[in-house]
Biotite code that builds the C-alpha atoms (Angstrom):
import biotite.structure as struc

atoms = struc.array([
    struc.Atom([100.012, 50.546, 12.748], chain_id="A", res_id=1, res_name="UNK", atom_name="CA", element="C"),
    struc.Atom([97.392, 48.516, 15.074], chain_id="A", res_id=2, res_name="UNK", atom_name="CA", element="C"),
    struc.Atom([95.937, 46.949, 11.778], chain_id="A", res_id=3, res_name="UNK", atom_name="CA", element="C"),
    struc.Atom([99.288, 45.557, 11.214], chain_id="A", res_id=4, res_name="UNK", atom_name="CA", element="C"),
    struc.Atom([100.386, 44.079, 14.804], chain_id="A", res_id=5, res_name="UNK", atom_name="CA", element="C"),
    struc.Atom([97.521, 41.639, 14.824], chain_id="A", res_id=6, res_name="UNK", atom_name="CA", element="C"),
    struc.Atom([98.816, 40.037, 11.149], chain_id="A", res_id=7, res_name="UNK", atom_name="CA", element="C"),
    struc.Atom([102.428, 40.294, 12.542], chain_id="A", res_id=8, res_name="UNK", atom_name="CA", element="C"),
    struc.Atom([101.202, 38.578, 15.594], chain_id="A", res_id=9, res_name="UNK", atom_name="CA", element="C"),
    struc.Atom([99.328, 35.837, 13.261], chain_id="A", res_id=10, res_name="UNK", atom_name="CA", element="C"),
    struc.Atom([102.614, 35.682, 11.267], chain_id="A", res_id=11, res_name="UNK", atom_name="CA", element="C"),
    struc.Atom([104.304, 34.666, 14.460], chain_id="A", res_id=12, res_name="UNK", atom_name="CA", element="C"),
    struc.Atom([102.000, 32.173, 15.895], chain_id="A", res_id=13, res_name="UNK", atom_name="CA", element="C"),
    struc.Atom([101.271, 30.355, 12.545], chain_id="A", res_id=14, res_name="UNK", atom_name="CA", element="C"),
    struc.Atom([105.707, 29.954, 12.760], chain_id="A", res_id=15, res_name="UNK", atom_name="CA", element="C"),
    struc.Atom([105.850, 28.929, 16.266], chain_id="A", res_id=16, res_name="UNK", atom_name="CA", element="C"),
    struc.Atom([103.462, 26.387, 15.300], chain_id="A", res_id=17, res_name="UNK", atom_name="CA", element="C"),
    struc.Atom([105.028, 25.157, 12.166], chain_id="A", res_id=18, res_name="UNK", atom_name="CA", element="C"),
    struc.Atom([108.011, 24.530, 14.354], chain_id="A", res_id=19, res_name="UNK", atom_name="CA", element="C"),
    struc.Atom([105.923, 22.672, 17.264], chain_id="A", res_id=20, res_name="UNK", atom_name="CA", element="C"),
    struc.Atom([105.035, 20.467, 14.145], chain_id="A", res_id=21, res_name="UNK", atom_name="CA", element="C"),
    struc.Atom([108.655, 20.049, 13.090], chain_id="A", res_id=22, res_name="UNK", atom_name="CA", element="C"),
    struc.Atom([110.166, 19.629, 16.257], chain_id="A", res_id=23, res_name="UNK", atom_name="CA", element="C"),
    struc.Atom([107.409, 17.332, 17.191], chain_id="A", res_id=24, res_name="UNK", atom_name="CA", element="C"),
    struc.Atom([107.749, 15.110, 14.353], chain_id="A", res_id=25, res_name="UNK", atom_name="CA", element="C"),
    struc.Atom([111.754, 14.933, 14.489], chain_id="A", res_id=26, res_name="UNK", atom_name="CA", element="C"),
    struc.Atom([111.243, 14.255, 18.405], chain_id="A", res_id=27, res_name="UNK", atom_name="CA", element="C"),
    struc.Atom([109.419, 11.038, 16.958], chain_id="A", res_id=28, res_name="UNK", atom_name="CA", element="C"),
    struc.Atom([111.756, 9.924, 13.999], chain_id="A", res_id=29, res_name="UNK", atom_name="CA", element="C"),
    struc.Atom([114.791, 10.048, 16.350], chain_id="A", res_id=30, res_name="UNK", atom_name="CA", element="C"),
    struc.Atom([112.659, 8.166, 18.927], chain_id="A", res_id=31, res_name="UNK", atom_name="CA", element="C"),
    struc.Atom([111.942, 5.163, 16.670], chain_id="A", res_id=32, res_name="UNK", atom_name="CA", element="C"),
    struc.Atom([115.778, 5.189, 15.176], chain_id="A", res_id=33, res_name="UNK", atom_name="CA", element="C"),
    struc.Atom([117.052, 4.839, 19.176], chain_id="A", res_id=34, res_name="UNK", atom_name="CA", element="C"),
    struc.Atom([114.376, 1.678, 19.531], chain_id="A", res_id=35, res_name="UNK", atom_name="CA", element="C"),
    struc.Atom([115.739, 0.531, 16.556], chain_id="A", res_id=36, res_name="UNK", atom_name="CA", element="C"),
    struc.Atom([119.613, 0.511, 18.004], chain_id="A", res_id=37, res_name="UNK", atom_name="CA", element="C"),
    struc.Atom([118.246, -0.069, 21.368], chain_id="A", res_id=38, res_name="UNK", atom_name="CA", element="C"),
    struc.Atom([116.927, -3.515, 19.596], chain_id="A", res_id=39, res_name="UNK", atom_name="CA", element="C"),
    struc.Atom([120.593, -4.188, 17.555], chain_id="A", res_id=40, res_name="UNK", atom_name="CA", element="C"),
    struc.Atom([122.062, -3.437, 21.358], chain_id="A", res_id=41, res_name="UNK", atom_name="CA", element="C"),
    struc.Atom([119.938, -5.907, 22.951], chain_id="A", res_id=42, res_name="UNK", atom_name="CA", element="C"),
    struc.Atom([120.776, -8.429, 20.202], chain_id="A", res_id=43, res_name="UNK", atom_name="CA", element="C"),
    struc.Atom([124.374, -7.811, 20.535], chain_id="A", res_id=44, res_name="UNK", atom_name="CA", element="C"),
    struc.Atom([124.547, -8.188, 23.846], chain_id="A", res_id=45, res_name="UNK", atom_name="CA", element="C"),
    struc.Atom([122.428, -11.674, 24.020], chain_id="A", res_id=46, res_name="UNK", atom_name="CA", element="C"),
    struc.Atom([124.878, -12.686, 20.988], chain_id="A", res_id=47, res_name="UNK", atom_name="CA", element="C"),
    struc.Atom([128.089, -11.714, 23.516], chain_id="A", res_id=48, res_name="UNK", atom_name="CA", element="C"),
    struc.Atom([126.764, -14.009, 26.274], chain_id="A", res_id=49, res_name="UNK", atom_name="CA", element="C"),
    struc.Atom([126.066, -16.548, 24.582], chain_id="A", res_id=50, res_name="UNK", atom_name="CA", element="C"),
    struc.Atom([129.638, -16.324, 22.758], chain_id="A", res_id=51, res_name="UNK", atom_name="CA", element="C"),
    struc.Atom([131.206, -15.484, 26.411], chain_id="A", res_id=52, res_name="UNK", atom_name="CA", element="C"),
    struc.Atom([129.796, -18.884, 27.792], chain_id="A", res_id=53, res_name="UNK", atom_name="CA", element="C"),
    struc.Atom([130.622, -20.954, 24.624], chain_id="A", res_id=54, res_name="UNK", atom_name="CA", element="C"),
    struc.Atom([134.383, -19.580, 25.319], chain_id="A", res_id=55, res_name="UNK", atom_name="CA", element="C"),
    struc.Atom([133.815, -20.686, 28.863], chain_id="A", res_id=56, res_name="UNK", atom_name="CA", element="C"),
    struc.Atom([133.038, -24.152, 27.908], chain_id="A", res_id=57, res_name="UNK", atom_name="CA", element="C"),
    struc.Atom([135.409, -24.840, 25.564], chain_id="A", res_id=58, res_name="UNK", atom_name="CA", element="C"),
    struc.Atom([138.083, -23.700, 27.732], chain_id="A", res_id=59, res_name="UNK", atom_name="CA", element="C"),
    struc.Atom([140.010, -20.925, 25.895], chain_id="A", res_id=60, res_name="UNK", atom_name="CA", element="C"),
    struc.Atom([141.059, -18.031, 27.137], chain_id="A", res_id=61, res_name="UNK", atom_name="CA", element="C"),
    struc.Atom([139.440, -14.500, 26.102], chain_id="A", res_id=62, res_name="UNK", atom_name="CA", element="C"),
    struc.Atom([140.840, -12.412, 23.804], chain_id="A", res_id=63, res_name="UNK", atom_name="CA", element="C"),
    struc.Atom([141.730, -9.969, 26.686], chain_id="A", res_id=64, res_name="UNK", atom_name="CA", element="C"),
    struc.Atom([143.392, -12.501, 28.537], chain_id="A", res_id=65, res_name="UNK", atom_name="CA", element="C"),
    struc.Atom([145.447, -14.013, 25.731], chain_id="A", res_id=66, res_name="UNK", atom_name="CA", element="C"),
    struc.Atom([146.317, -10.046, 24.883], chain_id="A", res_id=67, res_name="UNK", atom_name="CA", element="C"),
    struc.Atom([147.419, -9.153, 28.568], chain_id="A", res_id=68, res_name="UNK", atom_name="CA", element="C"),
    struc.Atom([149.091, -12.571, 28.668], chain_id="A", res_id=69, res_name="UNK", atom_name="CA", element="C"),
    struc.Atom([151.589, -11.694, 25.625], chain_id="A", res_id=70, res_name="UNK", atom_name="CA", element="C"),
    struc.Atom([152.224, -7.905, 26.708], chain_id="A", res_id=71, res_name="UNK", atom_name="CA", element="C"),
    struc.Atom([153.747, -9.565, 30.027], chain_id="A", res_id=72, res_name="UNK", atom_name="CA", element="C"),
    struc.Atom([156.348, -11.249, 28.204], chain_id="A", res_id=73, res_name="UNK", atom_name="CA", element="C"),
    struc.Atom([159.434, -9.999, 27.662], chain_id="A", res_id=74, res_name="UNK", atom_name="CA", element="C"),
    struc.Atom([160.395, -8.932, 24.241], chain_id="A", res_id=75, res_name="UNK", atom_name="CA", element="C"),
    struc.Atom([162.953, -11.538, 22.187], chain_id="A", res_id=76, res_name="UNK", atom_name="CA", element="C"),
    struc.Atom([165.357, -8.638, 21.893], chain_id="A", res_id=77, res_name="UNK", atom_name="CA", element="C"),
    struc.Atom([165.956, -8.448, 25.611], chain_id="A", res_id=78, res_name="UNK", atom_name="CA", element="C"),
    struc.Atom([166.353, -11.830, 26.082], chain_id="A", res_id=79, res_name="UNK", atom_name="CA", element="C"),
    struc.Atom([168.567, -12.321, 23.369], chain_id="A", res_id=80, res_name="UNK", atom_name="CA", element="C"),
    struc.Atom([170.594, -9.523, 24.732], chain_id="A", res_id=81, res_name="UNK", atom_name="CA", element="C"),
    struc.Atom([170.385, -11.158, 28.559], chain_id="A", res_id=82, res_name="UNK", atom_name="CA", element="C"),
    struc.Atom([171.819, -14.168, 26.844], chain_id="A", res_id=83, res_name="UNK", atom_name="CA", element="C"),
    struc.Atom([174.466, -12.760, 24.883], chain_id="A", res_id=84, res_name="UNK", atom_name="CA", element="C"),
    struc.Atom([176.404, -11.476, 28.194], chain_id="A", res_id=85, res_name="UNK", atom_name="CA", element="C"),
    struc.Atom([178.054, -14.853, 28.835], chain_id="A", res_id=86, res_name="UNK", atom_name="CA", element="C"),
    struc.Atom([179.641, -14.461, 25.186], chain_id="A", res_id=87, res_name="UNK", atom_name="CA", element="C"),
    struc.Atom([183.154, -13.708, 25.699], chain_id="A", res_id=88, res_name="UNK", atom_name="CA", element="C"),
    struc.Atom([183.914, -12.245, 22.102], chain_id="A", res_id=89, res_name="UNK", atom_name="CA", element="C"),
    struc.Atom([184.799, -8.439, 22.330], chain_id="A", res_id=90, res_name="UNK", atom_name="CA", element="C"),
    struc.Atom([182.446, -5.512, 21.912], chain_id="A", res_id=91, res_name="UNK", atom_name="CA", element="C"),
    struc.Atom([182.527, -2.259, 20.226], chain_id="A", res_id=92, res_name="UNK", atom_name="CA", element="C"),
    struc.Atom([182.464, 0.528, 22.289], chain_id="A", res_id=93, res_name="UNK", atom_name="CA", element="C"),
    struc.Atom([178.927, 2.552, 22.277], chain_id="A", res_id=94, res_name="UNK", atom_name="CA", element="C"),
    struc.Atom([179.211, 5.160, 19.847], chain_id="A", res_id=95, res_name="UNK", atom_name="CA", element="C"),
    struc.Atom([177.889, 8.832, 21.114], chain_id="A", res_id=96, res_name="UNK", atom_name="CA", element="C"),
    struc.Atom([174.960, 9.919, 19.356], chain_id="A", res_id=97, res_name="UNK", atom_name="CA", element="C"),
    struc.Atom([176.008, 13.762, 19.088], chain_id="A", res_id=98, res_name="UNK", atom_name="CA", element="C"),
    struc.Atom([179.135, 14.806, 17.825], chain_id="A", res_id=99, res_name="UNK", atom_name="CA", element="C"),
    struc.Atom([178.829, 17.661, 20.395], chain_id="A", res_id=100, res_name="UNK", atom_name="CA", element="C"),
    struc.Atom([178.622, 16.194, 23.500], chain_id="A", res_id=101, res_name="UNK", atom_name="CA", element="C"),
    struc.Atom([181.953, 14.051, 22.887], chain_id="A", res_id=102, res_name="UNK", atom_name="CA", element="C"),
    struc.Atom([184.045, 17.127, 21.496], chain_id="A", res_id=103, res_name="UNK", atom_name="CA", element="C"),
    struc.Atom([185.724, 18.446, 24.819], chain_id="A", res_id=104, res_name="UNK", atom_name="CA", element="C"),
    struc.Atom([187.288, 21.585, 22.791], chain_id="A", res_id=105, res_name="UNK", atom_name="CA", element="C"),
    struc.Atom([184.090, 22.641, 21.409], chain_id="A", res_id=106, res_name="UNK", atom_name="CA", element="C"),
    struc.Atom([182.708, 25.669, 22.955], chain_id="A", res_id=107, res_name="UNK", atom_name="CA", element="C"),
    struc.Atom([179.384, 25.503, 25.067], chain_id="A", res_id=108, res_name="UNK", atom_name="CA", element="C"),
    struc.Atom([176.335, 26.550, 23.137], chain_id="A", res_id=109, res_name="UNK", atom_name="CA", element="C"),
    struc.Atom([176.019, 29.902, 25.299], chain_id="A", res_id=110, res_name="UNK", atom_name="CA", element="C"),
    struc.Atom([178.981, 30.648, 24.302], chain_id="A", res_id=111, res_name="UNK", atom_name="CA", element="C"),
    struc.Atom([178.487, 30.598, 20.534], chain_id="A", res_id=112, res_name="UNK", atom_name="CA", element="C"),
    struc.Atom([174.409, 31.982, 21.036], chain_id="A", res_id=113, res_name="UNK", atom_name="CA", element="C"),
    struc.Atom([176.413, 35.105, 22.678], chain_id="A", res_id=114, res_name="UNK", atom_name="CA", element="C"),
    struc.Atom([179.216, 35.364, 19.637], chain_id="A", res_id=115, res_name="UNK", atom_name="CA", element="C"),
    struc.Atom([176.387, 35.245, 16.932], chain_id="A", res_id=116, res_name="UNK", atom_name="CA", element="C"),
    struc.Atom([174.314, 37.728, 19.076], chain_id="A", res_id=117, res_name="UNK", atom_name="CA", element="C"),
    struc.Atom([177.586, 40.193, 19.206], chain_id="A", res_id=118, res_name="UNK", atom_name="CA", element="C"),
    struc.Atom([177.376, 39.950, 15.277], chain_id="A", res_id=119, res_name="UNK", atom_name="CA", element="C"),
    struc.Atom([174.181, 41.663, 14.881], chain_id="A", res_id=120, res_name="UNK", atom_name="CA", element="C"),
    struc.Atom([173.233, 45.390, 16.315], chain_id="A", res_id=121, res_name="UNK", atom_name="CA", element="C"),
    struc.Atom([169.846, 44.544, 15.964], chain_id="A", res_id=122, res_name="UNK", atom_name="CA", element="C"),
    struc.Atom([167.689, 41.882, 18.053], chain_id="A", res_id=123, res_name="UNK", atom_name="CA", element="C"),
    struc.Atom([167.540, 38.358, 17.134], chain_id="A", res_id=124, res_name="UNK", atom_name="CA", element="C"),
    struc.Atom([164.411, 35.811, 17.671], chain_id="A", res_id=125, res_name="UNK", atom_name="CA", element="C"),
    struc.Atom([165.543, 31.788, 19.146], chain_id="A", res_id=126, res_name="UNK", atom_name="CA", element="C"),
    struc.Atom([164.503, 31.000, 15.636], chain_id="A", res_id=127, res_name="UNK", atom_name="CA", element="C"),
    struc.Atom([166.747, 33.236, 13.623], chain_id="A", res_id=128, res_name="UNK", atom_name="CA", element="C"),
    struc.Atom([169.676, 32.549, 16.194], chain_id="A", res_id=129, res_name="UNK", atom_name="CA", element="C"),
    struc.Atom([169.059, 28.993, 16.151], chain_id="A", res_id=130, res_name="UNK", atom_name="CA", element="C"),
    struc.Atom([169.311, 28.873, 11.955], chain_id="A", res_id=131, res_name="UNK", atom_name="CA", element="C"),
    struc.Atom([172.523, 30.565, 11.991], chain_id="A", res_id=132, res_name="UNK", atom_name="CA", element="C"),
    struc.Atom([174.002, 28.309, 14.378], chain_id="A", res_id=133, res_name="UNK", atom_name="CA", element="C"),
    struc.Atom([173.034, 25.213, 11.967], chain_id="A", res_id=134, res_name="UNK", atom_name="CA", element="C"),
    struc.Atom([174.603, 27.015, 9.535], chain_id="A", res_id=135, res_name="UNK", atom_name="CA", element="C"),
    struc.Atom([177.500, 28.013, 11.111], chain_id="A", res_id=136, res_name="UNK", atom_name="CA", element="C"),
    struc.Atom([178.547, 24.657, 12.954], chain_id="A", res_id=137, res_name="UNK", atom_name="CA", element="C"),
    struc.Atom([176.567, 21.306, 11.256], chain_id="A", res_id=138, res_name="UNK", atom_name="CA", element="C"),
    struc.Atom([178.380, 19.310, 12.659], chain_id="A", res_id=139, res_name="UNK", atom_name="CA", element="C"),
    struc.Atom([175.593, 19.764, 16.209], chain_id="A", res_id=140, res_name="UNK", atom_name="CA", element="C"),
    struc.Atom([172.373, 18.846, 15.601], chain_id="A", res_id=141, res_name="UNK", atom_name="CA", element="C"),
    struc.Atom([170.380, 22.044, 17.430], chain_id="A", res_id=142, res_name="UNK", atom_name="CA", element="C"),
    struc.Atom([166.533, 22.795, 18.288], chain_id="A", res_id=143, res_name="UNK", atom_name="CA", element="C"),
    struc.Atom([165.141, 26.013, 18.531], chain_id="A", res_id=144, res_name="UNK", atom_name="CA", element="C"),
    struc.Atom([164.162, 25.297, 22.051], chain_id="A", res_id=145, res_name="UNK", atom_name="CA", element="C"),
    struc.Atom([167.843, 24.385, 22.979], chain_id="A", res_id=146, res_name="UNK", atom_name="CA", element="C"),
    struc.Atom([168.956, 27.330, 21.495], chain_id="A", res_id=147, res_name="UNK", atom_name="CA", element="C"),
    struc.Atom([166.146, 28.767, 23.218], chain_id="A", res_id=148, res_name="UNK", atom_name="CA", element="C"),
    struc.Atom([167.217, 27.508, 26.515], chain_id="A", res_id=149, res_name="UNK", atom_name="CA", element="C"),
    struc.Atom([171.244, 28.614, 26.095], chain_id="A", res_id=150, res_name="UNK", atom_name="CA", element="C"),
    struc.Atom([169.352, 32.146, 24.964], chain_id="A", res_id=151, res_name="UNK", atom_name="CA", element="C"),
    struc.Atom([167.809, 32.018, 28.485], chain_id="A", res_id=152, res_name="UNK", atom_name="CA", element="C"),
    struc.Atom([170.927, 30.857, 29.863], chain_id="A", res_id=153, res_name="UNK", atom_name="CA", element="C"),
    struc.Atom([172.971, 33.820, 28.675], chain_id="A", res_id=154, res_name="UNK", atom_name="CA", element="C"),
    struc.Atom([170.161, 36.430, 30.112], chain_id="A", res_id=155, res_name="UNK", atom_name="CA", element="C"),
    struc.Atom([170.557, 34.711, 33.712], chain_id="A", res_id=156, res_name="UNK", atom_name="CA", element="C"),
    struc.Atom([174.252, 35.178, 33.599], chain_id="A", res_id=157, res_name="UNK", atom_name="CA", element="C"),
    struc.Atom([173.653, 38.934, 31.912], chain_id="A", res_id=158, res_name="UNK", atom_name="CA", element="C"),
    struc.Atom([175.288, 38.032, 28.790], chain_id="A", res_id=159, res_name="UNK", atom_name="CA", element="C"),
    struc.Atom([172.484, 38.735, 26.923], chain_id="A", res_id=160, res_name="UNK", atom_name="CA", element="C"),
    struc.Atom([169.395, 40.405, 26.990], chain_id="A", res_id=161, res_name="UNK", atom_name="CA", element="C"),
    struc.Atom([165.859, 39.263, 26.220], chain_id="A", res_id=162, res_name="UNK", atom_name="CA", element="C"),
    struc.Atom([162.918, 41.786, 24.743], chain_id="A", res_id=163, res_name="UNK", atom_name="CA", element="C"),
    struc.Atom([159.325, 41.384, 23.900], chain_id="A", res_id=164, res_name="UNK", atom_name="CA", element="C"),
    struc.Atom([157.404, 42.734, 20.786], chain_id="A", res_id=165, res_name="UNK", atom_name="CA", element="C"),
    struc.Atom([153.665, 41.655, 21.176], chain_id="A", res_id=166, res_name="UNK", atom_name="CA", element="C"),
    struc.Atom([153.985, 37.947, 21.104], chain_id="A", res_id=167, res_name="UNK", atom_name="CA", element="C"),
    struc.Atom([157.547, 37.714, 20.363], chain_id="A", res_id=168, res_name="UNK", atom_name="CA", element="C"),
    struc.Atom([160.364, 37.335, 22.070], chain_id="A", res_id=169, res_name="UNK", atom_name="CA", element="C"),
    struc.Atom([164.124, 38.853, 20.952], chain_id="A", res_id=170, res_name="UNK", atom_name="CA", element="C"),
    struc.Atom([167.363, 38.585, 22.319], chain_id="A", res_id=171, res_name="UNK", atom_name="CA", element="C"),
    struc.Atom([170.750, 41.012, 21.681], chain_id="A", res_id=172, res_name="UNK", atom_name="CA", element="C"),
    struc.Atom([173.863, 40.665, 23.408], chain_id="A", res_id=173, res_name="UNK", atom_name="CA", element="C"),
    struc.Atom([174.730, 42.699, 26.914], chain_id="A", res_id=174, res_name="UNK", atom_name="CA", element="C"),
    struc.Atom([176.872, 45.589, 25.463], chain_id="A", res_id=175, res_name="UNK", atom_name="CA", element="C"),
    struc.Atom([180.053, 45.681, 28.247], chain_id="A", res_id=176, res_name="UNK", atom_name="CA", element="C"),
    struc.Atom([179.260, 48.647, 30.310], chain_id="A", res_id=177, res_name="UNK", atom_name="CA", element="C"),
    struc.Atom([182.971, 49.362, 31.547], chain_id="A", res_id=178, res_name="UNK", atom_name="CA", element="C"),
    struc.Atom([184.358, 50.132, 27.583], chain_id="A", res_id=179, res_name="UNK", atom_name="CA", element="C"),
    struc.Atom([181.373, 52.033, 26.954], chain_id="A", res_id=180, res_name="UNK", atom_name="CA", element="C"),
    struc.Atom([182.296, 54.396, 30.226], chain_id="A", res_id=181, res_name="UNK", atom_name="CA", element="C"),
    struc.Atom([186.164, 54.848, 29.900], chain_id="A", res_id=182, res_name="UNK", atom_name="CA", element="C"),
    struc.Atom([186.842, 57.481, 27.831], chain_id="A", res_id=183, res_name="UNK", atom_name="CA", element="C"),
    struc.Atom([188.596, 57.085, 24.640], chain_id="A", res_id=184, res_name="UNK", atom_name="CA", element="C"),
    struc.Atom([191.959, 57.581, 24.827], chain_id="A", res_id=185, res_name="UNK", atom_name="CA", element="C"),
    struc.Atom([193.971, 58.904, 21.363], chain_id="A", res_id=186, res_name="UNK", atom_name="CA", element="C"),
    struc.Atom([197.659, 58.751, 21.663], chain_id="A", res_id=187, res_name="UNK", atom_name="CA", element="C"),
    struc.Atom([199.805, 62.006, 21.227], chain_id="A", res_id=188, res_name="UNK", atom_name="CA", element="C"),
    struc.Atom([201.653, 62.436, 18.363], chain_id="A", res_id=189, res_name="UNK", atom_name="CA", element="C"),
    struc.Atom([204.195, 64.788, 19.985], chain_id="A", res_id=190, res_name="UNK", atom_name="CA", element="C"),
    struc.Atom([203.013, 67.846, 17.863], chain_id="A", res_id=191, res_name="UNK", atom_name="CA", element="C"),
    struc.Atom([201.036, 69.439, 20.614], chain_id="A", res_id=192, res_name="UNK", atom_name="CA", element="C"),
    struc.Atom([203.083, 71.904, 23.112], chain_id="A", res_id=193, res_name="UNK", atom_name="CA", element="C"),
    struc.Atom([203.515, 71.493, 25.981], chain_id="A", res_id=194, res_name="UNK", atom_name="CA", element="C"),
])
């Protein structure tokens, strides 16, 4: 075992110094590729002075200038639309954008999260709620994370209840405590004696 540690040992050095070599020579090709770009840099900024003070002499503005210049002006649109006040012809109304929001009888969305919650014994995620409820009423356009949020909503006001499995999070409706603890009446029939 002694007559092979000082090969091993040989092995090592003569790779350690293949690699000095290697390193050594990329040191040198990367050096001479950054004075090349150093010189293109140099050039390019000589050619961008000499440009800059040609601008200068002729008198137009930079291309900055003329850019900032254009992005302080206000857009056609709004002045067409400052200008068209002083019309006098009549105007349609603005139309909503959601059905929802302009439908006073519809129910609020924590409302119908907590009916399609009471459908199911078993929990549902924002997402699975959240499809149902397209499906059920398409007539409101619905995110997950609204649906989310009424989901939330209904858990502050203990309509619902929220659970977490790993990552996930599932909600199921409250079951009402006071009809699960009043016992179940069953009307007489008259048969029993009294």
């Amino acid at each position: 075992m002694a007559e092979s540690n000082p090969t091993l040992q040989t092995q090592y050095a003569q790779q350690v110094d293949a690699d000095l070599e290697r390193n050594t020579r990329e040191q040198e090709r990367i050096r001479s590729e950054v004075a090349t770009l150093q010189a293109q840099l140099e050039g390019l900024q000589k050619d961008h002075e000499l440009l800059v003070s040609m601008q200068a002499a002729l008198g137009t503005p930079s291309g900055k200038k003329a850019k900032a210049a254009k992005t302080a002006t206000v857009p056609r649109a709004r002045r067409a639309k400052a200008s068209s006040d002083n019309d006098k012809r009549p105007r349609k109304a603005a139309e909503p954008k959601s059905g929802a929001k302009t439908d006073k009888s519809a129910p609020p969305l924590r409302e119908l999260v907590v009916a399609v919650l009471a459908k199911h014994e078993e929990p549902r995620s924002a997402a699975e709620v959240a499809q149902e409820l397209s499906q059920e009423h398409p007539e409101r356009t619905l995110s997950v994370t609204v649906v989310r949020n009424a989901l939330e909503a209904s858990v502050a006001k203990n309509q619902s209840e929220r659970t977490k499995q790993q990552k996930s999070v599932y909600y199921r409706v409250v079951k009402n405590e006071s009809a699960t603890q009043q016992p179940i009446s069953v009307p007489s029939t008259g048969d029993e004696g009294a």
